[in-house]
ROTOR-583655 format. One record per residue: residue in three letters; x, y, z of N, C-alpha, C in turn. Coordinates in steps of 0.1 Angstrom, whole numbers, plus 2048, in hexadecimal, padded with zeros to 3 digits. Atoms other than C-alpha are relative to their C-alpha. Example, Ala and Ser with C-alpha at 12.3 -4.5 7.8 and 13.67 -1.06 7.14 Angstrom:
// residues 2
ALA8097F480087B7D384E80980C800SER7F77F58008897F58477F880B808
//
This chain:
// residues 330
UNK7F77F4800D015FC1727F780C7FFUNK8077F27FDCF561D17C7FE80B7F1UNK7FE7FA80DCEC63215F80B80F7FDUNK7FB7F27FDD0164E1557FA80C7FDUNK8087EF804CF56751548008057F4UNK7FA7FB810CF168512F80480E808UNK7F97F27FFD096A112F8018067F3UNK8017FB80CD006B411180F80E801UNK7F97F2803D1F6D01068038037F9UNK8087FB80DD166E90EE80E8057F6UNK7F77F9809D3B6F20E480D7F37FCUNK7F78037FCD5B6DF0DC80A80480FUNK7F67FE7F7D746DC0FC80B7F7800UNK7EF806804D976D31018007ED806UNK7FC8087FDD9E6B10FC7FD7F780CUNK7FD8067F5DA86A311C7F280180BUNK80E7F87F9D866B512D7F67F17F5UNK80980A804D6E6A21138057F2805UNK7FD80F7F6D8268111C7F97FB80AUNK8077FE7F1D7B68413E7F2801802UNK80E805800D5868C1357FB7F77FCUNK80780F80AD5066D11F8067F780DUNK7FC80B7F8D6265913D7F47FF80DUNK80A8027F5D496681597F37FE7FAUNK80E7FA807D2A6711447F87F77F2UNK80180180DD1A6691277FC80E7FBUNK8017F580BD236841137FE8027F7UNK801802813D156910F380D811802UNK7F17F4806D346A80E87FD8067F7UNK8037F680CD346C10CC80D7FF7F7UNK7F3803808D4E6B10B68078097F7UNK7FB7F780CD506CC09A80080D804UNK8007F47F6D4E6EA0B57F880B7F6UNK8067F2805D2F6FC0A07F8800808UNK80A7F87F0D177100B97F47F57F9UNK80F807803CF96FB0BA7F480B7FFUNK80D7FE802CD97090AC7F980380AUNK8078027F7CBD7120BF7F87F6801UNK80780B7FECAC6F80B880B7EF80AUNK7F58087F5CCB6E20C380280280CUNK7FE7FF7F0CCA6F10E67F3801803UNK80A8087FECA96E60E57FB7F8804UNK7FE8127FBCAB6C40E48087FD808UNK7F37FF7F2CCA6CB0FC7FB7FF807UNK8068007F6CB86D51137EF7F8806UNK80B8097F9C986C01138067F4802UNK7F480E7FBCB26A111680380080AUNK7F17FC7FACCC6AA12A7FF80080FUNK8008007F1CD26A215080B80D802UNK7F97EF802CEE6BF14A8048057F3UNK7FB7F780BCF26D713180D806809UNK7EF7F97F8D176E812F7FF8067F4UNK7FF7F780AD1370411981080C801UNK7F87F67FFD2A7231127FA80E7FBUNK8067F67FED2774710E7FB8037F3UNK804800811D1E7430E77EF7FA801UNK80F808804CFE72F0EE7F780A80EUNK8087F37F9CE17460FD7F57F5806UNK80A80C7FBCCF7321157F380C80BUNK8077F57FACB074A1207F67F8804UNK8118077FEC8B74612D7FC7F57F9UNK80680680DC8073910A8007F0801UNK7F880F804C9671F1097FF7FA80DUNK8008067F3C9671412B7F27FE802UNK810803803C6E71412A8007F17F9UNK80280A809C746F511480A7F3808UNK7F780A800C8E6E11297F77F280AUNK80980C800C846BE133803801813UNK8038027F6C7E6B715880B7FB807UNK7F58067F9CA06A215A80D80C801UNK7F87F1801CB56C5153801805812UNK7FD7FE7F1CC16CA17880F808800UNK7F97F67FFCE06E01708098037F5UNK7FB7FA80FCF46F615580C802807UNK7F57FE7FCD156F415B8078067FAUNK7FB7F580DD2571414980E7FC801UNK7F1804802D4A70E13A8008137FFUNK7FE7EF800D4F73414280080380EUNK8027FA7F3D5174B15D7F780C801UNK8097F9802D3876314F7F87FA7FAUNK80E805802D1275A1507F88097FCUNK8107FA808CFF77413F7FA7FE7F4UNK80580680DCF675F1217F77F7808UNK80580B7FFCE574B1387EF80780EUNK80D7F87F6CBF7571498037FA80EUNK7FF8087F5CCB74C16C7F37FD80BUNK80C8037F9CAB75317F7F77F7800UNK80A804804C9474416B8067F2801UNK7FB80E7FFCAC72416C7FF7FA80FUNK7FE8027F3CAF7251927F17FF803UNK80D8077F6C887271977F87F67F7UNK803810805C8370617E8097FB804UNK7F880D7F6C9B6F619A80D7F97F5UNK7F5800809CB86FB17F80E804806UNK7F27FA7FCCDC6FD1908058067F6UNK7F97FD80CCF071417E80E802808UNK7F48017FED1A7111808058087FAUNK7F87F6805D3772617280F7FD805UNK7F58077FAD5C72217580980F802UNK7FA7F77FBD6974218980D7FC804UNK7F07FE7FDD9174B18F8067F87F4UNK7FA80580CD9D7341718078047FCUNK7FC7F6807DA074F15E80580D803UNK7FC7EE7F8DAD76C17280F8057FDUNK7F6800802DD07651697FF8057F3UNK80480180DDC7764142802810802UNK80C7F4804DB178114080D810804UNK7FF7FC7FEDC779615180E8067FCUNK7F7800807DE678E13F7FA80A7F4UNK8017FA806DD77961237FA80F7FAUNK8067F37FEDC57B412D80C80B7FFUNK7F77FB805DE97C01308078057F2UNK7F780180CDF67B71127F58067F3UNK8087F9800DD87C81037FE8137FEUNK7FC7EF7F6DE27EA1188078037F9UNK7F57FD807E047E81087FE7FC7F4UNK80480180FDF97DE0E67FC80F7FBUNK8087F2806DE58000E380680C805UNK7F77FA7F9DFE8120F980B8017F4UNK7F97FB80EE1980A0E18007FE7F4UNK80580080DE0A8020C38067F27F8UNK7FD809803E127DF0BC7FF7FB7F7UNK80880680FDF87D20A38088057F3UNK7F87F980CE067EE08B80F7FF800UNK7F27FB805E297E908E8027F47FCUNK7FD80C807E277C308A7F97FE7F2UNK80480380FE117C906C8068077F6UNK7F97F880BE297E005C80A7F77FCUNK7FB808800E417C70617FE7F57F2UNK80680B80BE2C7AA04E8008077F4UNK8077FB80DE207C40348108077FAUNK7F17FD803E487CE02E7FF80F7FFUNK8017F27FCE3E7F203681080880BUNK7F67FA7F7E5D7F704F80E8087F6UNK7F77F980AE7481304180C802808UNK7F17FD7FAE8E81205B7FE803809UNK8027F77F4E9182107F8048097FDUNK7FD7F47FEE8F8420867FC80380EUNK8037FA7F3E8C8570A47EE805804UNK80D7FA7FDE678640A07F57F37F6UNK80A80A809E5984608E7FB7F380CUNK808809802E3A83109A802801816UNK8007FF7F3E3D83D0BF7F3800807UNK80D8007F5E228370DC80180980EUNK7FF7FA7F2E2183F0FD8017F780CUNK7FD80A7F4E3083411D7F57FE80BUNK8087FE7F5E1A82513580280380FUNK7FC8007F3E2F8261547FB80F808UNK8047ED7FCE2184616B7F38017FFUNK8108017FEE0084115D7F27FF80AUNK80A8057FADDE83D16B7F97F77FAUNK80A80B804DCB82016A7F5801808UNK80B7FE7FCDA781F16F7F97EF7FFUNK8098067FFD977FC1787F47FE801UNK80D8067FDD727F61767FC7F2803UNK8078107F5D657D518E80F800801UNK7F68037FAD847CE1A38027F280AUNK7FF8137FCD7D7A71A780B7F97FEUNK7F780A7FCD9578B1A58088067EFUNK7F97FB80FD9F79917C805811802UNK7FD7F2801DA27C01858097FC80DUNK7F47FF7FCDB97B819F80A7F77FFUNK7F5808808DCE79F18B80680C7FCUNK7F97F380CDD27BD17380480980AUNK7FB7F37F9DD97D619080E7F8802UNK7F48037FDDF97C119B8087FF7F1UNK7F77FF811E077C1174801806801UNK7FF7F2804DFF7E417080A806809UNK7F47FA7F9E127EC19080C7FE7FEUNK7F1807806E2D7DA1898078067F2UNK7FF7F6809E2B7F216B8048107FFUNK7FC7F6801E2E80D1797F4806802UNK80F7FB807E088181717FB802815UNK80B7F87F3DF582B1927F47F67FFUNK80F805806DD88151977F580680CUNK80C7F97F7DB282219F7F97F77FEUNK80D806806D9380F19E7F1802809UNK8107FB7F9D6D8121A37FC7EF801UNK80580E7F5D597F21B27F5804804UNK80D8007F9D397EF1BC8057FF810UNK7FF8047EDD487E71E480E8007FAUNK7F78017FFD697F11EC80B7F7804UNK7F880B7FCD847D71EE80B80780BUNK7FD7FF7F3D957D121180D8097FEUNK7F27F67F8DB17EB22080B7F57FAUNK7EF808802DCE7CE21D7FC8017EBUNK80380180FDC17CB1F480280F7FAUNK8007F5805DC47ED1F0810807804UNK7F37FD7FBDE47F220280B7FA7F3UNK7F9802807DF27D91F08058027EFUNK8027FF80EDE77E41CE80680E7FEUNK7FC7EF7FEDF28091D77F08057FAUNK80A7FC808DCE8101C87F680980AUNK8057F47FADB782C1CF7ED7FE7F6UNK80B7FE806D938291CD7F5809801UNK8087F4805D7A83E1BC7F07F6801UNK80E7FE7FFD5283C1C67F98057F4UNK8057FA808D4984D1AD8057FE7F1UNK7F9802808D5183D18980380D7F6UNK7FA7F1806D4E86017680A802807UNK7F47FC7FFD6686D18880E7FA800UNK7F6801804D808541847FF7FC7F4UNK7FB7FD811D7985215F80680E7FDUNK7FC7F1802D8287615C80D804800UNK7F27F97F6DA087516E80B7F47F8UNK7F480C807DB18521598068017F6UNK7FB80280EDC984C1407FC7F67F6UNK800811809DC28291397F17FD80AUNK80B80E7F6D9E8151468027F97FAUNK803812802D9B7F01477F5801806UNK8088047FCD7D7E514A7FF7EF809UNK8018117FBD757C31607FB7F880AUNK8108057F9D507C216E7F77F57F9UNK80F80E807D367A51647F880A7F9UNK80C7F8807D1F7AF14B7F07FA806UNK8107FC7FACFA7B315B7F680D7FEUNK8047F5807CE27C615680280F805UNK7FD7F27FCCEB7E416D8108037FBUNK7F77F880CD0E7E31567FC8037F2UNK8027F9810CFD7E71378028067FEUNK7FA7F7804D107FF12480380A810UNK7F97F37F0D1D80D14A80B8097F7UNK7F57F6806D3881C1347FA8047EFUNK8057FB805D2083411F80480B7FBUNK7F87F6807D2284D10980380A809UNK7F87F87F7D238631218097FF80AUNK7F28007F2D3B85513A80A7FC7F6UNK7F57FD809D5185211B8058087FCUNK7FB7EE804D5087811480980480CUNK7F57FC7F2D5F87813980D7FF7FEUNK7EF804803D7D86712E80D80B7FAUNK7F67F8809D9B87E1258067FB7EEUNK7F9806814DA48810FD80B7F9801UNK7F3807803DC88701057FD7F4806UNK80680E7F9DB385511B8047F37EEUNK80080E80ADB682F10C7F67F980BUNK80C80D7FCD968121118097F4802UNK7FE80E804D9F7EF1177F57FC805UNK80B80C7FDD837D61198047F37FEUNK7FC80E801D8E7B111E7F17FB80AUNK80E8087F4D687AA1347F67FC7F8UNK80A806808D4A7AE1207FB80C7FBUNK8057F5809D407C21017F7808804UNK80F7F5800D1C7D010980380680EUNK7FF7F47F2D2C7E112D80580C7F9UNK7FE7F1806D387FC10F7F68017F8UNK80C7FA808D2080D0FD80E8017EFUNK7F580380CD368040D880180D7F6UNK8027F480BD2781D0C380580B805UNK7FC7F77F6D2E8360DC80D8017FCUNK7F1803803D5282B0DD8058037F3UNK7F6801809D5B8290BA7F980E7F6UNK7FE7F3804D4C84B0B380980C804UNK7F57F2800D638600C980E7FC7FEUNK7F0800806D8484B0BC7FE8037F3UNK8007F380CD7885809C80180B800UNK8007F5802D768750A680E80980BUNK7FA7F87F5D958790BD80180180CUNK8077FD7F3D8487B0DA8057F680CUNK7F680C7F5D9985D0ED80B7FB7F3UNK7F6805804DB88500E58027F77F4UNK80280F808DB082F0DC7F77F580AUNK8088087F5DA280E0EC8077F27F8UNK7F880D803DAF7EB0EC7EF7F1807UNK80B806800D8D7D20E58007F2802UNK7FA80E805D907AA0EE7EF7FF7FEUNK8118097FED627A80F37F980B7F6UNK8087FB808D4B7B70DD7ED801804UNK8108007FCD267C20E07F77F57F9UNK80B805800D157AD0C880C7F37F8UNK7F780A801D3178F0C77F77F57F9UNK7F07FC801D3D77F0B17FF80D7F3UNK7FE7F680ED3279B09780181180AUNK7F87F67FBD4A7BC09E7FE80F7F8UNK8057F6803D3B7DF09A80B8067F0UNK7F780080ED4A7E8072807810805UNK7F67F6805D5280B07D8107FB80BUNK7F38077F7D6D7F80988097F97F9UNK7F980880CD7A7E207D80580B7F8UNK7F67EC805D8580606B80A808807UNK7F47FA7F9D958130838077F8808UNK7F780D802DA57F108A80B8057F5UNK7FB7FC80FDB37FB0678088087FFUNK7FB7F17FEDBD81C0708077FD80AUNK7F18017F5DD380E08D7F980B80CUNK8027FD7F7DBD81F0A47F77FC80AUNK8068087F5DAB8070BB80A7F27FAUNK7F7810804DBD7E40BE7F47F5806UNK80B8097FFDA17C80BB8037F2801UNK7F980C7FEDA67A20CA7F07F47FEUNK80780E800D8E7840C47FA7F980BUNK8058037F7D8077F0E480A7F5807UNK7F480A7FADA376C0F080580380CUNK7FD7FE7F3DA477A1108057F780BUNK7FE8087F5DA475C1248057ED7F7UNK7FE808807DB374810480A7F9801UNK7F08097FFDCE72E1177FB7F2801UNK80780C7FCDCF70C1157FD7FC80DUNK8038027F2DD470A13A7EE800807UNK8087F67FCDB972113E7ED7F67FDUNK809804803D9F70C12A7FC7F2805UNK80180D7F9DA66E813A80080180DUNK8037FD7F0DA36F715C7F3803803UNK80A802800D827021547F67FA800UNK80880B803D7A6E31487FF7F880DUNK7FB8087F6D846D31657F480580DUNK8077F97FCD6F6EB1767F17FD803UNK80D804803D506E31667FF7F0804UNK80580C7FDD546BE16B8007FC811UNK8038017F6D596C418E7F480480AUNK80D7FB7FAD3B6D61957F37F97FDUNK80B80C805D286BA17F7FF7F7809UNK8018087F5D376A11937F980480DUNK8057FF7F7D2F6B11B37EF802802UNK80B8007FBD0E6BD1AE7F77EF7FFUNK80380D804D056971A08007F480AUNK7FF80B7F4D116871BC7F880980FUNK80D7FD7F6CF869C1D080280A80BUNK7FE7F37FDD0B6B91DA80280B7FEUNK8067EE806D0C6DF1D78108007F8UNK7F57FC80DD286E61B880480C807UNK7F77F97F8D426FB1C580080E7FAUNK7FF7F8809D3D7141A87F58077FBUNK80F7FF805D1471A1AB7FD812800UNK8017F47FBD0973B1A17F480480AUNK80D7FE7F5CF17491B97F9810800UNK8087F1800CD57691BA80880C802UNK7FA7F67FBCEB77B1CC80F8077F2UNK7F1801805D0A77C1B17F68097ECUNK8067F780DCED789191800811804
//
């Protein structure tokens, strides 16, 4: 009997996914879902015919300098790879995977629900609620603002920024967005959307941005202090992508001071620990902060899985994984 492949994976996943792996693989699993050490992704990877990490384990140069010779591909349980040095993996003859569109439904839901959370002030009314703070309706009590009419400002207008443009319309909400390359005439038609070349100027001009570009290094803090001073004071942030495309400190000095609305946070810069002065004005009911649950469905996570073991399978049986990232996509 043929031997089976070790499939090392560094996190808990859903049920039905591990199954299915212990049926094709020999899987070492992560039964008590704590992040493995570095030293644990160590010995992962000098083992392992596949590693299947996620975006909590940092698989860089360092570590990949040490992986064993039988290490032939990283099958990410995600759809964002910047935890993972992809070059350096691709020229030690390292496939690397990812499990794109999955999530686009998720992310984008809740990107909305997000919008309107900080729009009409949700967190605080359900916590007045629990904390038995409610004194009764009145006419000028605990009021927001309507989004319908608005502008929306998308940043990256991939397969998640135009989920969220068909909600928003359907809302009511004007949509803009900036893009590295303009999406086609029929996509733009459809979306009623109007695009801006130049992201200063549609920060300038928005009520509301969403963010929902890959983090790389030419987004590093893209949304800087200074293209935050662009933003109008009644402007609102959402970020459902990835923390370090906002410069944080930045951010959570001008809602101290006024200087924007508000902002609605599901990723963080230096995840999982959340800048303390954001946790205060959490407090103050003026930013609404989420746990990185953006793409938090069951659906969402057994599809991924599904994902991953199809790209295992395929590349194993000696073909190209349907999901590989490639030079061009860093």
């Amino acid at each position: 009997m043929k031997k089976k492949p070790l499939v090392v994976v560094t996190r808990r996943l859903p049920d039905i996914i591990e199954t299915r792996m212990r049926e094709l693989f020999d899987a070492r699993l992560n039964v008590d879902d704590t992040p493995m050490t570095a030293q644990q992704l160590v010995e992962a990877v000098r083992t392992a015919d596949v590693l299947v990490p996620t975006i909590t384990d940092r698989i860089d140069a360092a570590l990949l300098a040490q992986a064993g010779e039988s290490l032939k591909l990283i099958a990410n349980f995600g759809n964002g790879f910047d935890h993972i040095d992809v070059e350096t993996a691709l020229s030690r003859g390292i496939t690397v995977t990812n499990t794109p569109g999955v999530l686009t439904q998720d992310t984008a839901d809740m990107t909305m629900a997000l919008l309107l959370a900080v729009a009409r002030r949700l967190p605080e009314g359900a916590r007045m609620m629990t904390d038995g703070d409610w004194p009764g309706w009145s006419p000028t009590w605990m009021l927001g603002r309507r989004i319908t009419g608005k502008r929306l400002g998308i940043v990256g207008m991939g397969r998640i920024g135009q989920a969220l443009a068909r909600r928003a319309k359907a809302f009511g909400l004007s949509i803009h967005y900036h893009n590295r390359r303009r999406v086609s005439a029929a996509v733009e038609e459809e979306l009623e959307a109007t695009y801006w070349d130049s992201l200063d100027q549609m920060l300038a001009r928005m009520d509301i941005v969403s963010i929902h570009c890959p983090h790389t290094p030419a987004t590093y803090h893209l949304l800087s202090a200074r293209r935050l001073k662009l933003m109008k004071r009644e402007a609102v942030l959402v970020n459902t992508a990835r923390g370090e495309i906002v410069d944080e400190v930045a951010l959570a000095r001008m809602l101290e001071a006024g200087d924007l609305a508000g902002a609605g946070l599901d990723v963080f810069e230096h995840e999982p620990s959340v800048n303390p002065r954001l946790l205060k004005l959490a407090r103050q009911n003026r930013v609404v902060l989420l746990p990185h649950m953006g793409s938090a469905t069951i659906e969402g996570r057994v599809d991924m899985g599904e994902k991953v073991i199809v790209n295992i399978k395929t590349f194993l049986d000696g073909h190209r994984p349907p999901d590989r990232v490639l030079p061009s996509m860093l």
